[in-house]
C-alpha positions as CSV (number, residue, x, y, z in Angstrom):
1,X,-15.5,9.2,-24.5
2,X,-14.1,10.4,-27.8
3,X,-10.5,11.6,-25.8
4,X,-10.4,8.1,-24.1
5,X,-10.6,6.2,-27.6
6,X,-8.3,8.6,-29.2
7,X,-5.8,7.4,-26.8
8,X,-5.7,4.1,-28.6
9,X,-4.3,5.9,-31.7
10,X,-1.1,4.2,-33.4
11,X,2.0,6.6,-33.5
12,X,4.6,5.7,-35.2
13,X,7.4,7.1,-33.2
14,X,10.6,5.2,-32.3
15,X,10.7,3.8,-28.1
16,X,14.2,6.5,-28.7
17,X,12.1,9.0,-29.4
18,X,9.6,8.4,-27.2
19,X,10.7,7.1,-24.1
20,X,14.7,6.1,-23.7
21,X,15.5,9.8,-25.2
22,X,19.1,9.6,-23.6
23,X,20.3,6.1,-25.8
24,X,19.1,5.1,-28.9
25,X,20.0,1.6,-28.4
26,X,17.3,-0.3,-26.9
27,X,19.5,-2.8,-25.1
28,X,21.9,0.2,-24.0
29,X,18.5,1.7,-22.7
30,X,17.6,-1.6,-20.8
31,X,21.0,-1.9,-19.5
32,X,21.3,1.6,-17.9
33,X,17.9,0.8,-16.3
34,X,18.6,-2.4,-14.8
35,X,22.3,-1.3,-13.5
36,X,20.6,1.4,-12.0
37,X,18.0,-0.6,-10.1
38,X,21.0,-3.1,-8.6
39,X,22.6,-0.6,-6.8
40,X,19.2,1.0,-5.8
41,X,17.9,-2.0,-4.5
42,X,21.0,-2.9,-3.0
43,X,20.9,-0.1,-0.6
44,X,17.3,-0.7,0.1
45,X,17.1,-3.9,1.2
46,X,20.5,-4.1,3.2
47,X,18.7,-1.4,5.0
48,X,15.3,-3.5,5.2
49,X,16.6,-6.7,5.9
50,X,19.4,-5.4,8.6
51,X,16.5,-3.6,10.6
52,X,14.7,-6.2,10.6
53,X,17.6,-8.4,11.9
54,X,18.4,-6.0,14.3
55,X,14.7,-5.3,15.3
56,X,15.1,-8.9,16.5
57,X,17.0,-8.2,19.4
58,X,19.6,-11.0,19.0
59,X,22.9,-11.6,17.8
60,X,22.7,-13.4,14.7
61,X,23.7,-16.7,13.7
62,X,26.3,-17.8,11.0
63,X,22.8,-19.2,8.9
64,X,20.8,-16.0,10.1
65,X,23.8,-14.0,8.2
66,X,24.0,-16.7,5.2
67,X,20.1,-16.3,5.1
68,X,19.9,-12.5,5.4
69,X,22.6,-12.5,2.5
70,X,20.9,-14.4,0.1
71,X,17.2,-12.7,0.8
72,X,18.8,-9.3,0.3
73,X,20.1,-10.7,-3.4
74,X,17.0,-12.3,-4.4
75,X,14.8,-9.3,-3.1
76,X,17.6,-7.3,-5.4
77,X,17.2,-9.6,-8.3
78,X,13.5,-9.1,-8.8
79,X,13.2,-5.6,-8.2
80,X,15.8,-5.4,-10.8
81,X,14.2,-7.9,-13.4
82,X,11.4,-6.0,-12.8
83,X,13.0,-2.2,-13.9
84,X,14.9,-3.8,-16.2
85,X,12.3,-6.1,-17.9
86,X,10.0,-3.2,-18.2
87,X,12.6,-1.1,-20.1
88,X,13.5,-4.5,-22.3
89,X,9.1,-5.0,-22.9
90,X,8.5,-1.5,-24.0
91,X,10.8,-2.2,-26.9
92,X,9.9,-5.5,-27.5
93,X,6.2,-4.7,-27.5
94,X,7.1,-1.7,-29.9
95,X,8.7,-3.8,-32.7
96,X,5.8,-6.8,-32.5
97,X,2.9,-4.0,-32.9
98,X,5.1,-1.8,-35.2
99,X,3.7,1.4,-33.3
100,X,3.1,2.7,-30.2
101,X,0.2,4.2,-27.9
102,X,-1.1,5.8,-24.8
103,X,-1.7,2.4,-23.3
104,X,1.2,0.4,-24.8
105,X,3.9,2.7,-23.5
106,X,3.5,1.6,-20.1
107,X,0.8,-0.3,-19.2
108,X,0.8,-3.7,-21.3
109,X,5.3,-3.8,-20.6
110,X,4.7,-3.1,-16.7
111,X,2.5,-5.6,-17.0
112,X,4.4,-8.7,-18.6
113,X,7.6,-7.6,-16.6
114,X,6.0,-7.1,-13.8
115,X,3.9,-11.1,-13.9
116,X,7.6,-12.4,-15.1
117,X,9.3,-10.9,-12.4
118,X,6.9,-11.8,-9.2
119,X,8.7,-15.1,-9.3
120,X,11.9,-14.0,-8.6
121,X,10.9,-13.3,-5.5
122,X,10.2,-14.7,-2.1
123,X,6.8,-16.7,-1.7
124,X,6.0,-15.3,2.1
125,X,6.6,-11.6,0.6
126,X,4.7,-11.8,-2.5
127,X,1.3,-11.0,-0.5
128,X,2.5,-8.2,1.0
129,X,3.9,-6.7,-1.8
130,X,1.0,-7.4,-4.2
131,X,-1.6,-5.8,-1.3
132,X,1.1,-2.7,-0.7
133,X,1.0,-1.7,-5.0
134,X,-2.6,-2.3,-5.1
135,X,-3.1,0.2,-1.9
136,X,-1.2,2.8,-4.4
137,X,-2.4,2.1,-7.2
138,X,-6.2,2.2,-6.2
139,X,-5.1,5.4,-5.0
140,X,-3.7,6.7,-8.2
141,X,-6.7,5.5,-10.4
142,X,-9.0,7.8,-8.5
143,X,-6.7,10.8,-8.8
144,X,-6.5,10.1,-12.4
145,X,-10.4,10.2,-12.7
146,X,-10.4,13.4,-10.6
147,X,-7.8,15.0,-12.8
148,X,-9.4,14.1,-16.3
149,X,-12.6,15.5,-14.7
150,X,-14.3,11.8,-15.0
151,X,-15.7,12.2,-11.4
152,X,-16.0,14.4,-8.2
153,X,-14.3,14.9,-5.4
154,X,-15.0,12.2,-2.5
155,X,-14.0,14.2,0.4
156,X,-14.6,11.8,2.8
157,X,-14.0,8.3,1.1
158,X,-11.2,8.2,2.9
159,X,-13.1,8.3,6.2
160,X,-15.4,5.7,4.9
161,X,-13.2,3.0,4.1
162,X,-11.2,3.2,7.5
163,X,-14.4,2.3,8.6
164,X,-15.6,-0.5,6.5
165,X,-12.2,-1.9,7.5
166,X,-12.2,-1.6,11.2
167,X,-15.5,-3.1,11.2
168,X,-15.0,-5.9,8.9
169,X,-11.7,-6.6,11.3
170,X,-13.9,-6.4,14.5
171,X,-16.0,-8.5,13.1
172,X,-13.8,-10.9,12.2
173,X,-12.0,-11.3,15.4
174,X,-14.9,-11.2,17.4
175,X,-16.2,-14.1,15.5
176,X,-13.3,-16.2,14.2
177,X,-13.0,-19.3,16.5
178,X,-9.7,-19.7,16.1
179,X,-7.5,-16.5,16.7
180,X,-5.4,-15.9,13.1
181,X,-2.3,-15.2,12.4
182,X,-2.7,-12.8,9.9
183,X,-0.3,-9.8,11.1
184,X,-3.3,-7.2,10.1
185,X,-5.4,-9.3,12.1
186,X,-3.2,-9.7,15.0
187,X,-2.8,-5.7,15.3
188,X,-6.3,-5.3,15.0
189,X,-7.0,-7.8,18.2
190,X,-4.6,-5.9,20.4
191,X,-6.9,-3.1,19.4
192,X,-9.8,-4.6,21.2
193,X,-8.9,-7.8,23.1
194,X,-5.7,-8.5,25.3
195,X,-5.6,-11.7,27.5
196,X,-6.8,-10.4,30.5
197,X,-10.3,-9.6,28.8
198,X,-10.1,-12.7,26.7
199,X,-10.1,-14.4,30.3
200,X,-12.8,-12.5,31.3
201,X,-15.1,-12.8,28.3
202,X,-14.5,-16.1,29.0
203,X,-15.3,-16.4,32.1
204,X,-18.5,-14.2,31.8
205,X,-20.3,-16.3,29.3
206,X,-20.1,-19.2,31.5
207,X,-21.3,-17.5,34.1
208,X,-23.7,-16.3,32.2
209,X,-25.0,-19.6,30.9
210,X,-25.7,-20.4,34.6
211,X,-27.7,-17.2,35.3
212,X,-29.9,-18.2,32.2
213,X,-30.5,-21.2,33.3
214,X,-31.4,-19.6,37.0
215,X,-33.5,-17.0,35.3
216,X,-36.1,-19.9,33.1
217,X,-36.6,-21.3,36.9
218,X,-37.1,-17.4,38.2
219,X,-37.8,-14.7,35.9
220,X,-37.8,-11.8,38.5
221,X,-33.9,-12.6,39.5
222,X,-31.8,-10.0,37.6
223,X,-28.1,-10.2,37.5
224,X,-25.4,-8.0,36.3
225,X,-23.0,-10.2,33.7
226,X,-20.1,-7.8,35.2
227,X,-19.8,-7.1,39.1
228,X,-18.3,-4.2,39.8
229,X,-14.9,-5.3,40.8
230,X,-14.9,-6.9,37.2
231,X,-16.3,-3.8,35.7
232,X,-13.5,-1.6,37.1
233,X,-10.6,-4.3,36.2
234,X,-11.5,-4.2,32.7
235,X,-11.8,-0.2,32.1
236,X,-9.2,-0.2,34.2
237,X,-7.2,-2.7,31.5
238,X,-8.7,-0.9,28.5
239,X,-7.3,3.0,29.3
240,X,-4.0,1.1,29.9
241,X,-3.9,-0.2,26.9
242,X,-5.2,2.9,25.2
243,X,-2.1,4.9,27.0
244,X,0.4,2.0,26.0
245,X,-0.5,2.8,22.7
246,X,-0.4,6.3,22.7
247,X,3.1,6.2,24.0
248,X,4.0,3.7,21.2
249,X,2.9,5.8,18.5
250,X,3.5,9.4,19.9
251,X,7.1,8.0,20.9
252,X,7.3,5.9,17.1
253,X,6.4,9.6,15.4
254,X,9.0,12.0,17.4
255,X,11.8,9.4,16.7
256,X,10.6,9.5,12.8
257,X,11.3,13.2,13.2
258,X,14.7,13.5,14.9
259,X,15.8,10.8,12.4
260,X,14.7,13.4,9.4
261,X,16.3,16.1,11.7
262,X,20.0,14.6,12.0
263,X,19.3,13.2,8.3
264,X,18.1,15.9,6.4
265,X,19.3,18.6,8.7
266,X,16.0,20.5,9.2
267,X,12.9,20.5,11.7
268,X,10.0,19.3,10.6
269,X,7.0,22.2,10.6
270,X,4.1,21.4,13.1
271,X,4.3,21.6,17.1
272,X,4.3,18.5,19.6
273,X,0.5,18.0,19.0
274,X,1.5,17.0,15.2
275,X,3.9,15.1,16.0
276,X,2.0,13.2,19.2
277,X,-1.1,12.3,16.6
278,X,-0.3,9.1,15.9
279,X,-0.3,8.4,19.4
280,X,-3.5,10.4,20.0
281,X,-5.2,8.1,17.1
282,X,-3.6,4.8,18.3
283,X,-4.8,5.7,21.9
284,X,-8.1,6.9,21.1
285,X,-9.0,4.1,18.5
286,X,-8.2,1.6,21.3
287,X,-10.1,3.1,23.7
288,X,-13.2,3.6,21.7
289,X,-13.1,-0.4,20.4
290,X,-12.5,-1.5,23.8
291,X,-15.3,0.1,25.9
292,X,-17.9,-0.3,22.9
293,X,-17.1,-3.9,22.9
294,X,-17.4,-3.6,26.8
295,X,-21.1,-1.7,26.6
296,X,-22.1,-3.9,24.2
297,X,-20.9,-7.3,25.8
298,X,-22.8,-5.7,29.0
299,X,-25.9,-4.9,27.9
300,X,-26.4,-8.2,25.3
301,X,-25.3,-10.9,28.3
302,X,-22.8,-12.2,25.7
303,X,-20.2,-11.3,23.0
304,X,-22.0,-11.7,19.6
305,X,-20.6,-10.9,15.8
306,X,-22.2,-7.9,15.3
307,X,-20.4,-6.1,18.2
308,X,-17.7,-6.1,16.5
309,X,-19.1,-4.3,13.3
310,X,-20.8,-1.5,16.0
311,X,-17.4,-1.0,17.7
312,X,-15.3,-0.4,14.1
313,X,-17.9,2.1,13.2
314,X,-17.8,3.7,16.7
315,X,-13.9,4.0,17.1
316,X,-13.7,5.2,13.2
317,X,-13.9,8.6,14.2
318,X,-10.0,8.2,15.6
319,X,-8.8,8.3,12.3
320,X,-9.5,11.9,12.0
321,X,-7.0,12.6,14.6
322,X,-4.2,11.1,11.6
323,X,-6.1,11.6,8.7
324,X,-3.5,10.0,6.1
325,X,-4.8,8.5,3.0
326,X,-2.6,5.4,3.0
327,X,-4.2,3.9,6.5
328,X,-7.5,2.9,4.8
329,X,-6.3,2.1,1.7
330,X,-3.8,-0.4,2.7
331,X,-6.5,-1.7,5.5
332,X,-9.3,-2.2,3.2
333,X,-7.3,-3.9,0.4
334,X,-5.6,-6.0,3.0
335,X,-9.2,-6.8,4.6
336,X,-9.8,-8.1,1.1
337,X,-7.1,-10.0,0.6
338,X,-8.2,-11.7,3.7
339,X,-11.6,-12.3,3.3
340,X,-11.0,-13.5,-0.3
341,X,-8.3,-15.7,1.3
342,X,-11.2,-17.0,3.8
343,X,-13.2,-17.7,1.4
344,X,-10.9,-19.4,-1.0
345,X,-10.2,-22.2,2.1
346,X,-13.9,-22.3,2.9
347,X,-14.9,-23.4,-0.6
348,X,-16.7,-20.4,-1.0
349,X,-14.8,-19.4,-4.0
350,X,-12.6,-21.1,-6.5
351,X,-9.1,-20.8,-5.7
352,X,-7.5,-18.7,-8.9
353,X,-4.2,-19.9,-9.7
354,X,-1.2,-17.6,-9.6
355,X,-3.8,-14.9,-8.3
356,X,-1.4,-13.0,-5.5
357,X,1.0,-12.9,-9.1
358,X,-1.6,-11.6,-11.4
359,X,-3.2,-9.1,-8.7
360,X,0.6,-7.3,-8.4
361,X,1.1,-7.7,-12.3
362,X,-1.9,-5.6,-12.6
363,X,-1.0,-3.1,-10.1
364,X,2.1,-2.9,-10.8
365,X,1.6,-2.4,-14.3
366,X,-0.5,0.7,-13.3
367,X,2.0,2.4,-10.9
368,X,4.6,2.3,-14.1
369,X,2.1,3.8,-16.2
370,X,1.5,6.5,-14.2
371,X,4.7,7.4,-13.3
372,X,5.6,7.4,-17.2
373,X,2.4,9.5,-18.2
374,X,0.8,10.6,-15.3
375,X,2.9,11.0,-12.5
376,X,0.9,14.0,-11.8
377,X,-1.9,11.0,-10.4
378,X,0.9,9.4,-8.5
379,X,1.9,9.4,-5.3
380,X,5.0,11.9,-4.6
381,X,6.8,9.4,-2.9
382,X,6.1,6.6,-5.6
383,X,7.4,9.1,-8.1
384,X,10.3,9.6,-5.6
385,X,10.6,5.6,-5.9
386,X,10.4,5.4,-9.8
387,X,12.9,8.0,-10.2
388,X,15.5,6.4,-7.5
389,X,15.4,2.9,-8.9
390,X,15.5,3.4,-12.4
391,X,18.4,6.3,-12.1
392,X,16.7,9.1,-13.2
393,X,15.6,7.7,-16.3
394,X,11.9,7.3,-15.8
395,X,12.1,11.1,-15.8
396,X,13.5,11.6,-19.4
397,X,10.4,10.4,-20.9
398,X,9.2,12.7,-23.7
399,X,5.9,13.5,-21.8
400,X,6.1,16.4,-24.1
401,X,6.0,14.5,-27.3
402,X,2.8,12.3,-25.1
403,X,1.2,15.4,-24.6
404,X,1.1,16.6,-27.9
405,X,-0.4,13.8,-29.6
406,X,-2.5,12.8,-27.1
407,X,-3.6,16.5,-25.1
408,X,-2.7,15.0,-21.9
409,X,-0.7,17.0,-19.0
410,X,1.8,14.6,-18.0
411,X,4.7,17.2,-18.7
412,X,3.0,19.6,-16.1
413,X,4.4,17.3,-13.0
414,X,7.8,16.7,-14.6
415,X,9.5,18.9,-17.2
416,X,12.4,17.5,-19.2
417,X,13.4,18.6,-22.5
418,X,15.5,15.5,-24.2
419,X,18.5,16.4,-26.2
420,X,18.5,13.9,-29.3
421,X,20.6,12.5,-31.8
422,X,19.7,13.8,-35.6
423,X,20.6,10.5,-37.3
424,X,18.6,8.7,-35.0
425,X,15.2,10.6,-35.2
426,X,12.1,10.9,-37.4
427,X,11.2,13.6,-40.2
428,X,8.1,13.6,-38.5
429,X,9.5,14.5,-34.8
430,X,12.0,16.7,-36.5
431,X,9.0,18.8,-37.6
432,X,8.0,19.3,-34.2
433,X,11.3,20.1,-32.6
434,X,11.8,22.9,-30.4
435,X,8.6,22.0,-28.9
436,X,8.7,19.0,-27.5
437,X,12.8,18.6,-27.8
438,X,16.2,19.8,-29.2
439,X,19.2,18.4,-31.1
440,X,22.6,17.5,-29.8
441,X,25.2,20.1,-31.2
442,X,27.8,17.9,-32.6
């Protein structure tokens, strides 16, 4: 407890010597940043945007070009407000507090920027992106406790919320009346329903209203709610499925690895059964949410909510096959997201205004703190990210300086030594120079 308050101790170090070491001019600093990001983000969404067009399958129109060139420039305009507002909110929070701290280095900027900048961009992709930084930065906050020794090890919490969320999706699409259009949902239903046994369910529960009417008039007539012709159609449709799936992701995962081969120039280590497991996990999860529903269905007389949670918890094991941390992550948050949405429309719970806004400001606000002062909690290819955008500048933080003052290891990921500007720097850091940096020879 005593470490975590002494984290809100004042410093009274200058945002030069603390964080934009390469400029001593704030607005230079910002400026760098925010250039940076442009061309960044640029080249990301052209590449986003055009695969999607292209992912289409038809030629484009002159407004499908006019509209793809203005989504890539507004998707670029936030991203950059965003870099650039956080490198302009450090400051600004700097000279309103007149110091600086643990907490106001990155959290409280990435957090204004970050609220301001949300509106830049597109409505339909704000949910996405708000439920994507949330995914990571839930992530990093339990690496951070594991790394400041605040809790265990959780070896299989992983495993646990893959399958809180295939059940609460089961569930959901076993029991919604009307099919949503919610793209997690959507996947999810392929994953357990295709129209064929849709028709069938269908057709079963009426038939099966009839035999329970026959059956109050003669208890001793059994009947089976699937003949065997119907039986055998519907395995028959479920390892089909399962295979289709398999090939999808098997055939998705070797393409991801020749693309890195021609790219990078390099193989990637593991045989053809690592690189077939997302096929293997794809095929398998179908498989085992399709013939649990199918068991279930049989042996009830009718499809009922709770299949749904018995089958997620039955085909969880699949995820072992592709045991990647940011599966269940994104699914649960993403299952939240949707039952919170639910509910909102159902008058469960007050509708929050600007929530999707305030949810990614928060998030957000977290993955910039972490990348500034513990990136060792972060994600590698989040780091990656940071780095990228912000032209290398996120790394020239004087983690050393943090660690110091604060006996924190957020130099051990990423080790820079800045190079400063005597005229421009403290007695106080001067003191503690060659540790935690050096002078520029004039």
């Amino acid at each position: 407890m005593g470490l975590a308050l002494s984290k809100f101790r004042p410093l009274d170090y200058s945002c030069y010597e603390m964080t934009h070491t390469w400029s001593p001019l704030c607005s230079a600093a910002a400026l760098d940043i925010g250039f940076a990001c442009v061309l960044q983000s640029l080249r990301i969404y052209t590449t986003v945007y055009a695969g999607t067009t292209v992912l289409k399958c038809r030629i484009p129109s002159r407004a499908d070009l006019i509209k793809l060139v203005l989504s890539i420039l507004q998707s670029t305009a936030f991203l950059s407000y965003n870099a650039f507002g956080f490198a302009t909110a450090h400051c600004l929070v700097r000279q309103v507090l007149g110091f600086c701290n643990f907490w106001s280095l990155g959290l409280i900027p990435g957090w204004i920027s970050s609220f301001l900048a949300i509106f830049v961009e597109k409505h339909s992709r704000r949910g996405m992106l708000a439920t994507y930084v949330t995914n990571v930065a839930s992530e990093s906050i339990y690496y951070s406790l594991r790394n400041n020794n605040i809790i265990d090890r959780k070896p299989y919490i992983d495993y646990l919320l893959f399958s809180i969320s295939m059940s609460g999706y089961h569930y959901l699409n076993t029991t919604l009346e009307t099919p949503s259009l919610d793209p997690a949902l959507k996947l999810t239903r392929l994953l357990i329903q295709d129209s064929k046994s849709e028709k069938l369910a269908s057709k079963n529960l009426q038939e099966g209203h009839k035999h329970q009417q026959h059956d109050e008039l003669d208890p001793d007539q059994q009947h089976d709610e699937f003949d065997p012709d119907q039986r055998h159609a519907y395995l028959t449709s479920a390892i089909k499925a399962s295979f289709k799936h398999f090939l999808f992701g098997a055939g998705g995962q070797i393409l991801l690895s020749l693309f890195n081969l021609i790219r990078k120039g390099r193989r990637s280590s593991g045989g053809w059964i690592d690189k077939t497991r997302i096929g293997f996990f794809l095929g398998s999860l179908t498989l085992l949410s399709r013939m649990s529903m199918f068991v279930l269905r049989k042996f009830s007389g009718s499809v009922e909510g709770w299949h749904g949670l018995v089958a997620g918890l039955i085909s969880s094991p699949s995820y072992l096959i592709y045991r990647n941390n940011s599966i269940p992550l994104y699914a649960f948050w993403k299952l939240v997201e949707i039952v919170l949405r639910m509910s909102s429309k159902s008058g469960y719970l007050p509708k929050i205004p600007f929530a999707t806004e305030l949810i990614y400001a928060s998030s957000t606000a977290v993955l910039f703190h972490m990348g500034m002062l513990e990136p060792q909690s972060l994600r590698k290819s989040y780091v990656a990210f940071l780095d990228q955008v912000t032209g290398k500048k996120i790394g020239k933080v004087n983690r050393l300086l943090v660690d110091h003052e604060y006996k924190t290891n957020s130099s051990k990921t990423i080790q820079y030594k800045p190079i400063y500007q005597e005229a421009h720097i403290s007695d106080q850091l001067k003191s503690l120079l060659p540790d935690v940096g050096t002078l520029k020879n004039m």
